[in-house]
N, C-alpha and C positions, 0 to 999 in steps of 0.2 A: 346521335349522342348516346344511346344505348350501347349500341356495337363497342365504341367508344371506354362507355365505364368496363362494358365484359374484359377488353383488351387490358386495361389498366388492373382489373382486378386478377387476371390470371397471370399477367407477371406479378405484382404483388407476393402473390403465393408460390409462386418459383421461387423468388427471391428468397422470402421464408423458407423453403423447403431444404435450398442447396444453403443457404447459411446455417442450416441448423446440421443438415447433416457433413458439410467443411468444417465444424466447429467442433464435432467429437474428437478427432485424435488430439485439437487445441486441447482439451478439460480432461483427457487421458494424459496428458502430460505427466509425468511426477517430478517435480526438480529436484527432489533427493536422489533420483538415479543416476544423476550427473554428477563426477567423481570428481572433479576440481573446476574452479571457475577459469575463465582463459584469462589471460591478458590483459583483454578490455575489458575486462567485467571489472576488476581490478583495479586500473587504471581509472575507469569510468565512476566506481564506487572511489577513490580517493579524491578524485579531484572535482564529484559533482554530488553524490550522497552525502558521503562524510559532511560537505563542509554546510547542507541544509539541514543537516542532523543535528549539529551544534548549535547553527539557528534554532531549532526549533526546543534544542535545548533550556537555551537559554531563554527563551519566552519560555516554555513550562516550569521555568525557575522562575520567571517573574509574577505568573499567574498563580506560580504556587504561593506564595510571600503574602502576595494581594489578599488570596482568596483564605488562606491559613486561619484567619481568626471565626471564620464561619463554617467553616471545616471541622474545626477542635469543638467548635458551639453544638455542629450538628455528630461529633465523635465517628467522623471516617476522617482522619488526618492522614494514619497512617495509606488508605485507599486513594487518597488524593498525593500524597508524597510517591507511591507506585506508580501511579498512571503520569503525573507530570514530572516527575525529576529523574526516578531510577530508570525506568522502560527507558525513555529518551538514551540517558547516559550509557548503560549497557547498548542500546543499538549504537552509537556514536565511537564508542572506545573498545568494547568488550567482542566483540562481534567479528567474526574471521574476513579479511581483508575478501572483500567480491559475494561475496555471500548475502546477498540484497535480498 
């Protein structure tokens, strides 16, 4: 049983080891160094981003309405029209086609 946990814990820590060091070039990435998005990205952002952006649009329009008169009470309306109606809106409409 001992033998046992040693095995289990020395892969463990492989595991650990090669995940952390296969994951550096992952978080060296920059997506800004990429000069246009392809095709799919594109496509992919029209017909699956876009159209949960508007969803989610439209809920942060609802919860804004909702939540607006507690908002104005506690005077961050304007923080709360930011974060649920504009941010939303700009990523849904404003935002370069593929550009996720």
């Amino acid at each position: 049983m001992q033998n046992r946990k040693k095995k289990t814990m020395i892969i463990a820590v492989a595991v650990i080891f090669l995940t952390s060091v296969l994951a550096g070039p992952a978080l060296a990435w920059d997506p800004d160094a990429s000069a246009e998005p392809s095709g799919a990205a594109m496509a992919g952002d029209l017909l699956v981003v876009r159209p949960i952006a508007f969803v989610g649009l439209i809920v942060g329009s609802v919860v804004f309405v909702l939540s607006s008169q507690f908002s104005a009470i506690g005077g961050n309306i304007n923080q709360a029209a930011e974060k649920l109606v504009k941010a939303p809106a700009t990523y849904t409409f404003v935002r370069p086609l593929g550009d996720i």
